[in-house]
Backbone as a printed PyTorch tensor [residue, N CA C, xyz], in Angstrom:
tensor([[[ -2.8420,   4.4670,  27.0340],
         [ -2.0950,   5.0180,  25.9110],
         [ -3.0150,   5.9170,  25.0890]],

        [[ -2.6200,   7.2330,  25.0860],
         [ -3.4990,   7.5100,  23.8530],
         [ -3.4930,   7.9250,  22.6090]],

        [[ -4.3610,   7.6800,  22.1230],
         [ -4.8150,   7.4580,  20.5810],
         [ -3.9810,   8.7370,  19.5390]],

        [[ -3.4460,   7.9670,  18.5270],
         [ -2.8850,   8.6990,  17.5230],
         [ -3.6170,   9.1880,  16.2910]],

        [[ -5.0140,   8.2130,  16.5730],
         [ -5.6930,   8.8010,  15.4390],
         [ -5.0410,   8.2410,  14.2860]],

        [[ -4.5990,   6.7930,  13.7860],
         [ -3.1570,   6.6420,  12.5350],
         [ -4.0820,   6.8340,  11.2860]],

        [[ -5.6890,   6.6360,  11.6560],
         [ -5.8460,   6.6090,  10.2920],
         [ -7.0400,   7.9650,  10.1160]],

        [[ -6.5900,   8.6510,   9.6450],
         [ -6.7340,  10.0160,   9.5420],
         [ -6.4160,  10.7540,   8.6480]],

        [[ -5.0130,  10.7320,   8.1270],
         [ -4.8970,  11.4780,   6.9850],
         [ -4.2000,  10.5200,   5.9040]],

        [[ -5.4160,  10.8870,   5.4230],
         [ -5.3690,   9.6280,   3.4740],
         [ -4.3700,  10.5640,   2.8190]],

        [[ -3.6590,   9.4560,   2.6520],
         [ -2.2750,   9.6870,   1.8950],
         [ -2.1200,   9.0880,   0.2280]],

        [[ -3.0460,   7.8940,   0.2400],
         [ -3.1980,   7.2860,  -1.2140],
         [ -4.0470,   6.2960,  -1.3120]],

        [[ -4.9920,   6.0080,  -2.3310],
         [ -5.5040,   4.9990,  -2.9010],
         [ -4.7630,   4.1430,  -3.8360]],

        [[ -4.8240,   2.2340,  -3.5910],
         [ -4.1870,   1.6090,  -4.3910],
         [ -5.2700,   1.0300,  -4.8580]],

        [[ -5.1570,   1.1060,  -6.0520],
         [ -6.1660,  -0.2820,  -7.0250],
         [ -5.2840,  -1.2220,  -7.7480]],

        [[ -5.5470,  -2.8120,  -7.7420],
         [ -4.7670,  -4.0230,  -7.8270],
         [ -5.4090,  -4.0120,  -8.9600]],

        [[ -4.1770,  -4.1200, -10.5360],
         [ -4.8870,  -3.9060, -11.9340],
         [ -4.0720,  -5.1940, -12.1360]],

        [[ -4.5370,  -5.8070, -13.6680],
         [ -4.5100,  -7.0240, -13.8140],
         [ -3.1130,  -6.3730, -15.0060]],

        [[ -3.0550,  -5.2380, -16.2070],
         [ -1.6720,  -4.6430, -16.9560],
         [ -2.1190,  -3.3600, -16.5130]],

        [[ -0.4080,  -3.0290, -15.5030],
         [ -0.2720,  -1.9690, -15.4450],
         [ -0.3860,  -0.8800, -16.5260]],

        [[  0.2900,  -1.3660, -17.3880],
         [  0.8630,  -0.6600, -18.5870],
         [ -0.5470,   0.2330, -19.3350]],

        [[ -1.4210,  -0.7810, -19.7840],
         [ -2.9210,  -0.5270, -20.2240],
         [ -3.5730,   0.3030, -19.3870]],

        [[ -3.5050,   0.3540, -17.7210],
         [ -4.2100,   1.1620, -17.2470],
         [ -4.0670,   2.4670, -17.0770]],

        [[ -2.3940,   2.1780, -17.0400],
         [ -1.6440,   3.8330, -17.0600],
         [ -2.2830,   4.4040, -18.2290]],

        [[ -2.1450,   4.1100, -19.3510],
         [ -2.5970,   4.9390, -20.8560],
         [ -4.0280,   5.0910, -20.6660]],

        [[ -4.5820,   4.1000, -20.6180],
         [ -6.0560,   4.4450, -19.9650],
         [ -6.3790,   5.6440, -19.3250]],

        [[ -5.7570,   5.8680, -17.7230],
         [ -5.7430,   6.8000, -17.0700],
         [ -5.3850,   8.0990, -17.7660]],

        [[ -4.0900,   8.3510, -18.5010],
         [ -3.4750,   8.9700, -18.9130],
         [ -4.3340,   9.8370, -19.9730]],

        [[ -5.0750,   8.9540, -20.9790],
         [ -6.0120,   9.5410, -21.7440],
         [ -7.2820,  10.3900, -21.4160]],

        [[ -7.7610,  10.0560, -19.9900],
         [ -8.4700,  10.9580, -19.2150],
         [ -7.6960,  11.7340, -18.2820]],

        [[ -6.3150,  12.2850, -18.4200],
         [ -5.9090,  13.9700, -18.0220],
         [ -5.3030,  13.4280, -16.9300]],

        [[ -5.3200,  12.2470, -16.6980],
         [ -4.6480,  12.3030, -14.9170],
         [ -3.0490,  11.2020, -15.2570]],

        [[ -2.7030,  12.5530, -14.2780],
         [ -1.3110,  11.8470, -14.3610],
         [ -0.1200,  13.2310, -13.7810]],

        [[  0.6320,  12.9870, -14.0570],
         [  1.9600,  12.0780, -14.7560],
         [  2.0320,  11.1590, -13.7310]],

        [[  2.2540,  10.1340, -14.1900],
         [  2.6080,   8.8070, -13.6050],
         [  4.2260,   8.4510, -12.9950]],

        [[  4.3350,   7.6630, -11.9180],
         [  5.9030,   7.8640, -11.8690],
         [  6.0960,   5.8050, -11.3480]],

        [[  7.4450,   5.8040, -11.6430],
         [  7.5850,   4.4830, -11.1480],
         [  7.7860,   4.0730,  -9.7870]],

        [[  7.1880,   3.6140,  -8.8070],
         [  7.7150,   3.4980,  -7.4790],
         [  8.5830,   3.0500,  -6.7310]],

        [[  9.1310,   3.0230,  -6.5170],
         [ 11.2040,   2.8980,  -5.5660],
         [ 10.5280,   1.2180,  -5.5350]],

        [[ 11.7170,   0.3010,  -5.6470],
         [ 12.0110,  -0.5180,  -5.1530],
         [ 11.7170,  -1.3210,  -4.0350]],

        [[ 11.4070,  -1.9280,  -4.0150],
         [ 11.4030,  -2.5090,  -1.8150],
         [ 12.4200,  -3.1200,  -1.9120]],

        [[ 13.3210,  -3.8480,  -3.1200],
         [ 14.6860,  -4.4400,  -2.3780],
         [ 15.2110,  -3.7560,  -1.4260]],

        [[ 15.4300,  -2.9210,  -0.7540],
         [ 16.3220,  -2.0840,   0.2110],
         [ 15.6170,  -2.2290,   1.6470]],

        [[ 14.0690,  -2.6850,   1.5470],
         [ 12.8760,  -2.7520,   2.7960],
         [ 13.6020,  -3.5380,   3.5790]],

        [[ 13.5350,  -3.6200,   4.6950],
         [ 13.4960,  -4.8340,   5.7230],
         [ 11.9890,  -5.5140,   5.6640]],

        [[ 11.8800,  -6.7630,   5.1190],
         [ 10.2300,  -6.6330,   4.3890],
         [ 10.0570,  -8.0800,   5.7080]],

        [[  9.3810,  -7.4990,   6.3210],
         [  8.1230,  -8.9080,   7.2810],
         [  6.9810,  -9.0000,   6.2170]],

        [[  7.1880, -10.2630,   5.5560],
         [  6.5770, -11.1980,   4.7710],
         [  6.3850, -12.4040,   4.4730]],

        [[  5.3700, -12.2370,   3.8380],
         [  5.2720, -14.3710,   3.3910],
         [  6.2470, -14.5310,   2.4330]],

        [[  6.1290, -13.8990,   1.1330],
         [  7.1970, -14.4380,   0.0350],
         [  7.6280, -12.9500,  -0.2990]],

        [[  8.9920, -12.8840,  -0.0460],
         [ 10.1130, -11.8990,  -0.4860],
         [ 10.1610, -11.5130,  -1.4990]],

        [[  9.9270, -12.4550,  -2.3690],
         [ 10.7400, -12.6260,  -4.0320],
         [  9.0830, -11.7580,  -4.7330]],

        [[  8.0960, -12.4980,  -3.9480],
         [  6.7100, -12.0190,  -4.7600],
         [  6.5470, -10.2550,  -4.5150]],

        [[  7.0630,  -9.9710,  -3.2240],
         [  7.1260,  -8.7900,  -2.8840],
         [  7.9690,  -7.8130,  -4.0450]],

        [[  8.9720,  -8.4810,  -4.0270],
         [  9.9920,  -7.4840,  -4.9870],
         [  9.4240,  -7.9550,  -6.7210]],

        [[  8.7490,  -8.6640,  -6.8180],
         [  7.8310,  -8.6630,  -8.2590],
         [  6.5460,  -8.3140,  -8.2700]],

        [[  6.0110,  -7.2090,  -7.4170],
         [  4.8180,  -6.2570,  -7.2500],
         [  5.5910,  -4.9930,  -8.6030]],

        [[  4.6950,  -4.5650,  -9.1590],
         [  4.8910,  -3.4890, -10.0720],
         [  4.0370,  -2.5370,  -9.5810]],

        [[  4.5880,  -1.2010,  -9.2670],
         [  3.7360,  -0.0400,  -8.5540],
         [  4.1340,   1.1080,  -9.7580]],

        [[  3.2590,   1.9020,  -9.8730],
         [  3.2470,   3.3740, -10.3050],
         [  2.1690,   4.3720, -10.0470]],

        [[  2.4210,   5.7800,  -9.6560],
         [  1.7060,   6.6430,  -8.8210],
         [  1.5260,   7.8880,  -9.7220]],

        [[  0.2890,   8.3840,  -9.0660],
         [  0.8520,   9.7180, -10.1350],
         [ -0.0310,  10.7010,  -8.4630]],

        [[  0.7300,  11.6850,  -8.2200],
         [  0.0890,  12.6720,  -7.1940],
         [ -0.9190,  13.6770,  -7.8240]],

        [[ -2.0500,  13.3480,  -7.2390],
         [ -3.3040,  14.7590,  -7.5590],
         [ -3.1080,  15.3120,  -6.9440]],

        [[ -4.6570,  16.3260,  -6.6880],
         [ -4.2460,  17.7470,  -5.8490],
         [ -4.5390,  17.2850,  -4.4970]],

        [[ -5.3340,  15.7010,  -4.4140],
         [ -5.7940,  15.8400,  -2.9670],
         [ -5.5300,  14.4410,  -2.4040]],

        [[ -4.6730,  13.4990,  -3.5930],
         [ -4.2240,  12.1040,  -2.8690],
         [ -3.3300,  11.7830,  -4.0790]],

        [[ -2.5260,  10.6760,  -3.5460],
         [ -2.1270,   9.9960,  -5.0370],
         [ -2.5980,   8.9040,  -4.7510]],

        [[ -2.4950,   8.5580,  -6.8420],
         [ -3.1090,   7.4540,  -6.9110],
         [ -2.5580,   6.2700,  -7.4430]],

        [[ -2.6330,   4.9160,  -6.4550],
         [ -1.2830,   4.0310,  -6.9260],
         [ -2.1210,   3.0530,  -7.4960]],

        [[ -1.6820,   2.7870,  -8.9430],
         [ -1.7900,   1.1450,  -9.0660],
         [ -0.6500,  -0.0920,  -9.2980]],

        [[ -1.2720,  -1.2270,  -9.2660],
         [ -0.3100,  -2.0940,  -8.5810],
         [ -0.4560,  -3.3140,  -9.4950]],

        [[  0.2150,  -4.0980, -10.0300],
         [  0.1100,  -4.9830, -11.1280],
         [  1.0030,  -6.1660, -10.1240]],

        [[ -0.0020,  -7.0870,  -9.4690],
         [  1.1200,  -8.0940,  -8.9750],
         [  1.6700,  -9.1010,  -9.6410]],

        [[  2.9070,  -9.5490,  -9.7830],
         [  3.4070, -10.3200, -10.4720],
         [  3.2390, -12.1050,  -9.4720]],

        [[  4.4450, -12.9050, -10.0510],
         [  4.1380, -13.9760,  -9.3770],
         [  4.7160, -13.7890,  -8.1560]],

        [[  4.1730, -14.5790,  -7.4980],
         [  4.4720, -14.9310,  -6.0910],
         [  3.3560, -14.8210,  -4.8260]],

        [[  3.4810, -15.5460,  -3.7690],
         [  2.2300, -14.9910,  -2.9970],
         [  2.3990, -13.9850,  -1.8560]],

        [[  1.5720, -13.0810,  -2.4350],
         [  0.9940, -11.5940,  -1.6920],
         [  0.1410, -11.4300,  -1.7880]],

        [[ -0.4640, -10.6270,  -0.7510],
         [ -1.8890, -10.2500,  -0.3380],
         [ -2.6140,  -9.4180,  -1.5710]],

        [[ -1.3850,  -8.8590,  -2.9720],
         [ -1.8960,  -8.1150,  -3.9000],
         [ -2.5590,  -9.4530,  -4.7910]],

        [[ -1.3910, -10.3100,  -4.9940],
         [ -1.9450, -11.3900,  -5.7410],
         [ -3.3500, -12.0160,  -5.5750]],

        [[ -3.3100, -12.3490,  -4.2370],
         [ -4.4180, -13.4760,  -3.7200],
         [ -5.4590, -11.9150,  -3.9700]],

        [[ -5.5340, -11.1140,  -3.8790],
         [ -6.6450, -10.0650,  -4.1260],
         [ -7.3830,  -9.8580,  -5.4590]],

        [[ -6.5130, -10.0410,  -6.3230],
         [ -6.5080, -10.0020,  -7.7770],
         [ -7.4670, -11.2580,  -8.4030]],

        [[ -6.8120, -12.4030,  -7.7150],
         [ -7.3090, -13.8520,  -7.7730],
         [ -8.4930, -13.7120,  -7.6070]],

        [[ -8.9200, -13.7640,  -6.4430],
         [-10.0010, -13.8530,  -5.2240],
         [-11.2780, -12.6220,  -5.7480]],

        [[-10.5900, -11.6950,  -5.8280],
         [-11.8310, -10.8330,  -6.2420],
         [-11.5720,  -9.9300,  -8.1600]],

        [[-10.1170,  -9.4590,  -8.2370],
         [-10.3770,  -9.3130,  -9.6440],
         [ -9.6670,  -7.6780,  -9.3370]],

        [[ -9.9780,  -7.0540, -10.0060],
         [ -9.3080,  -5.5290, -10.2760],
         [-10.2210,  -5.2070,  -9.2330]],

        [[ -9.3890,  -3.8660,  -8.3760],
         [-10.2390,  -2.8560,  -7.9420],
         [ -9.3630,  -2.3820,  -6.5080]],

        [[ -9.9550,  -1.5630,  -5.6850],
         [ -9.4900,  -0.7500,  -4.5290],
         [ -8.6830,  -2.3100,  -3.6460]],

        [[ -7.9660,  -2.2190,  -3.3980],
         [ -7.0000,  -3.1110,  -2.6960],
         [ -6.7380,  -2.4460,  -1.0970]],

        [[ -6.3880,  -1.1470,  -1.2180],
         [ -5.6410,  -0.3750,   0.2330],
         [ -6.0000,   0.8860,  -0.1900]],

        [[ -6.2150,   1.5590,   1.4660],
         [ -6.2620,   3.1440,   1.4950],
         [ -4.7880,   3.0400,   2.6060]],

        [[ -3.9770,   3.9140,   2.1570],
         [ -2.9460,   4.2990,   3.0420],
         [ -2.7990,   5.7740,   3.6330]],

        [[ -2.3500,   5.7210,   5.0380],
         [ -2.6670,   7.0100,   5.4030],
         [ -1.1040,   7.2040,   6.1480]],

        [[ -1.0270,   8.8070,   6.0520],
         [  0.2630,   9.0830,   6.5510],
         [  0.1200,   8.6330,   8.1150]],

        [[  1.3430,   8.7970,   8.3120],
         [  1.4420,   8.8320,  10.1680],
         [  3.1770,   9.9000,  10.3110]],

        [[  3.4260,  10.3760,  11.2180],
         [  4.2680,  11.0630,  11.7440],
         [  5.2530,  10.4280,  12.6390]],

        [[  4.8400,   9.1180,  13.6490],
         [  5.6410,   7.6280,  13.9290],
         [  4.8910,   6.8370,  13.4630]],

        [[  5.9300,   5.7270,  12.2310],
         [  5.1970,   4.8620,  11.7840],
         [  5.4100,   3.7370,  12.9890]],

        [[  6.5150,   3.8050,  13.7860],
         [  6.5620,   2.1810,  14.8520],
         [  5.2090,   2.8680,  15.6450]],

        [[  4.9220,   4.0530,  16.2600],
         [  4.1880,   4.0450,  16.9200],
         [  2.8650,   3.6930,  16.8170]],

        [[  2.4190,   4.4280,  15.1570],
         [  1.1710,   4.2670,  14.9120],
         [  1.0440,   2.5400,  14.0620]],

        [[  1.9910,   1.6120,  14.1780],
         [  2.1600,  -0.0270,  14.2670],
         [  1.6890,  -0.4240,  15.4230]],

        [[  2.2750,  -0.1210,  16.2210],
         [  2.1420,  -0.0040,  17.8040],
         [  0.2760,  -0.0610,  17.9330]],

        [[  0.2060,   1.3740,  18.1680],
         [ -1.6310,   1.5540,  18.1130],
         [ -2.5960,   0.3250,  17.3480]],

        [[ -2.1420,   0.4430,  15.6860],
         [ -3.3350,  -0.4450,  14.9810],
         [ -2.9160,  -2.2260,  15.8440]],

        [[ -1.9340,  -2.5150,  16.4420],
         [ -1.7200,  -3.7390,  16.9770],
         [ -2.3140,  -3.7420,  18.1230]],

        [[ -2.4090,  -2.2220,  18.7770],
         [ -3.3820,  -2.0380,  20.3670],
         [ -4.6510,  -2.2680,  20.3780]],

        [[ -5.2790,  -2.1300,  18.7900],
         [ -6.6590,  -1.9460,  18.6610],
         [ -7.1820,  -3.5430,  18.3190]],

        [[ -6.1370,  -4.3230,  18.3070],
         [ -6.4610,  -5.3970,  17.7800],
         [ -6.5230,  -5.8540,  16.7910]],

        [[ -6.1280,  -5.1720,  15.7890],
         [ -5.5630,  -5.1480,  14.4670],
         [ -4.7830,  -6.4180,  14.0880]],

        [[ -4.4390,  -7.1310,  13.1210],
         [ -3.3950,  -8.3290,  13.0790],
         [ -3.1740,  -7.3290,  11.9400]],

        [[ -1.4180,  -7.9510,  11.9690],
         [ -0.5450,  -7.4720,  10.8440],
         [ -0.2390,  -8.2750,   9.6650]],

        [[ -0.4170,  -7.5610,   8.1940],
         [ -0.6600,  -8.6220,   7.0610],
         [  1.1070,  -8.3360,   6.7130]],

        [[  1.5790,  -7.3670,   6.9200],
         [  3.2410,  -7.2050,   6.4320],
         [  3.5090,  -5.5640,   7.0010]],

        [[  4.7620,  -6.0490,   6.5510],
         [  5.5110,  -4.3800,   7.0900],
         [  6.4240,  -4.6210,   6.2520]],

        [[  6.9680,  -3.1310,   6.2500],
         [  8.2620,  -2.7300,   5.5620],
         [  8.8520,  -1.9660,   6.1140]],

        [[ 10.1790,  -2.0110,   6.4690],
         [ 11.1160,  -0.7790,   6.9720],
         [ 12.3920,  -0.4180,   6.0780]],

        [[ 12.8200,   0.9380,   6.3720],
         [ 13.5990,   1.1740,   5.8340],
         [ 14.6140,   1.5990,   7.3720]],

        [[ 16.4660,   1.8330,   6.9130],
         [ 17.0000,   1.7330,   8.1450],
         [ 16.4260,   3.4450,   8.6950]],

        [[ 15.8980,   4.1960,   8.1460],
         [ 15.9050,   5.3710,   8.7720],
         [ 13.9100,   5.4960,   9.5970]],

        [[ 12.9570,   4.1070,   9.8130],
         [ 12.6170,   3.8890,  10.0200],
         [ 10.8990,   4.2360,   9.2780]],

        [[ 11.3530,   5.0770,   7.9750],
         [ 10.0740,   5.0650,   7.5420],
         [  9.6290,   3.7320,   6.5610]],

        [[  8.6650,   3.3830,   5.9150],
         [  8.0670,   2.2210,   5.2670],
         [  6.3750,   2.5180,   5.6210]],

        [[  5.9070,   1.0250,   5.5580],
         [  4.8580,   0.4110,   5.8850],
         [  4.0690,  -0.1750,   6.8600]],

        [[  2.8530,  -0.4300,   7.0170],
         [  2.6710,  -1.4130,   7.9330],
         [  0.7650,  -1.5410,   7.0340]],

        [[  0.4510,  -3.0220,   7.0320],
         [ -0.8160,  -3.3720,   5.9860],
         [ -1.4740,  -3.8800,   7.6260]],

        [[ -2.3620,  -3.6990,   7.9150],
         [ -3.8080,  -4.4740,   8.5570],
         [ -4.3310,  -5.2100,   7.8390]],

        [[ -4.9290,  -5.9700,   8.8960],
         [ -5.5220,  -7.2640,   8.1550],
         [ -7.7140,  -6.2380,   8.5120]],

        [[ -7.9680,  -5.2780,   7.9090],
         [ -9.3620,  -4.9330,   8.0930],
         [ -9.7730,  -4.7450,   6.9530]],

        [[ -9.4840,  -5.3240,   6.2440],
         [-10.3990,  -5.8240,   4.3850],
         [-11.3110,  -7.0290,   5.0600]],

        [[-11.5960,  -8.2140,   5.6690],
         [-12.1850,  -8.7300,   6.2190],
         [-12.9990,  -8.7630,   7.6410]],

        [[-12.7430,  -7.5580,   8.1860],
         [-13.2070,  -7.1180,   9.3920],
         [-14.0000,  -6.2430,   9.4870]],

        [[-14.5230,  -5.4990,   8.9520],
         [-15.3710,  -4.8950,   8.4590],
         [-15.3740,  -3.5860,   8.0870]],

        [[-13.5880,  -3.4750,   7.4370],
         [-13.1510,  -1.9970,   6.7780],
         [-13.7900,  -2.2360,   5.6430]],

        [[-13.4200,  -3.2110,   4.7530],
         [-13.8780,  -3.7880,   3.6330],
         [-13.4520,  -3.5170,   2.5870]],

        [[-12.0240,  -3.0540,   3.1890],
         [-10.6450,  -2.5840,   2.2730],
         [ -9.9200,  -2.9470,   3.7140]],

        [[ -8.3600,  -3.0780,   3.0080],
         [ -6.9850,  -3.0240,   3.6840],
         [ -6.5780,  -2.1530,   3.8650]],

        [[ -6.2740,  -1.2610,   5.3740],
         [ -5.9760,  -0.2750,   6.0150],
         [ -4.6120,  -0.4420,   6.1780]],

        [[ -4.0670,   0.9600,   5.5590],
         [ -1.8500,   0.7430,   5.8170],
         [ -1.5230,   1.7280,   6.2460]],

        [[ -0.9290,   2.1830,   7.0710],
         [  0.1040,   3.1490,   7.5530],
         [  1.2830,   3.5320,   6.9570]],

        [[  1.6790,   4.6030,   6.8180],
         [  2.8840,   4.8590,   6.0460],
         [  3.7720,   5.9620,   6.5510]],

        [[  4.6130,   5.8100,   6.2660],
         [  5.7590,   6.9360,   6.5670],
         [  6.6630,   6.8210,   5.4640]],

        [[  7.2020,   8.0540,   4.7750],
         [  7.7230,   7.8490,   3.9590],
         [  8.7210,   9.1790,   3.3280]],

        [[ 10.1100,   9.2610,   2.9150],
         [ 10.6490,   9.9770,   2.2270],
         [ 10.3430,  10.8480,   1.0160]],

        [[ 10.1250,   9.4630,   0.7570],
         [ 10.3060,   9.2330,  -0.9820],
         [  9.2020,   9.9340,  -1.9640]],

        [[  7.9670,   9.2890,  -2.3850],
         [  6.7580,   9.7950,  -2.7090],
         [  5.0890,   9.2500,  -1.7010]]])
């Protein structure tokens, strides 16, 4: 099979903040921004541990000239944002990179030996897909994305 290359083009940095709200103004006061709220996942087909914790993640993005930049305020429930927050505290959580097929380039990071921490689909097949290489020696969480929306 060959290689798609999925992780290649950086699409966004997430940092796991402890108040969204505070960091946005924070940010905001040093020039970067506009900030936007991020869609929903109720609508995802979400492969997960806890559903409910998923849909109580708080996201907001704001696009620069050369990535956007998401932060992520996890609420209760257990997710890999939470236990991150816990475990280590604020900071880089995920680099996400576009892909052009997200089943395919799922496909690949599962060829490479990759284990899968979650996915998300939507019915027109774009979403997510998280690696488990924050412990493998990415030393961050590697995600794939496809996406409409932002």
């Amino acid at each position: 099979m060959p290689q798609l290359n999925i992780f290649r083009q950086l699409h966004h940095v997430c940092v796991i903040v402890r108040n969204l709200d505070a960091t946005v103004a924070y940010y905001e006061s040093l020039g970067v921004g506009p900030w936007h709220d991020y869609p929903s996942l109720e609508p995802y087909e979400l492969e997960v541990k806890d559903r409910k914790g998923y849909l109580n993640l708080r996201y907001r993005y704001a696009n620069l000239d050369n990535f956007q930049l998401q932060l992520c305020e996890p609420g209760e429930g257990d997710t890999p944002q939470r236990r991150f927050l816990e475990e280590r505290g604020e900071g880089v959580f995920h680099l996400g990179f576009a892909v052009a097929d997200l089943d395919a380039a799922d496909r690949e990071g599962v060829s490479l030996g990759l284990g899968v921490i979650s996915r998300g689909r939507l019915p027109d097949r774009t979403g997510f897909t998280y690696f488990d290489t924050a412990q493998r020696g990415a030393a961050v969480t590697l995600e794939v994305r496809r996406s409409n929306l932002c």
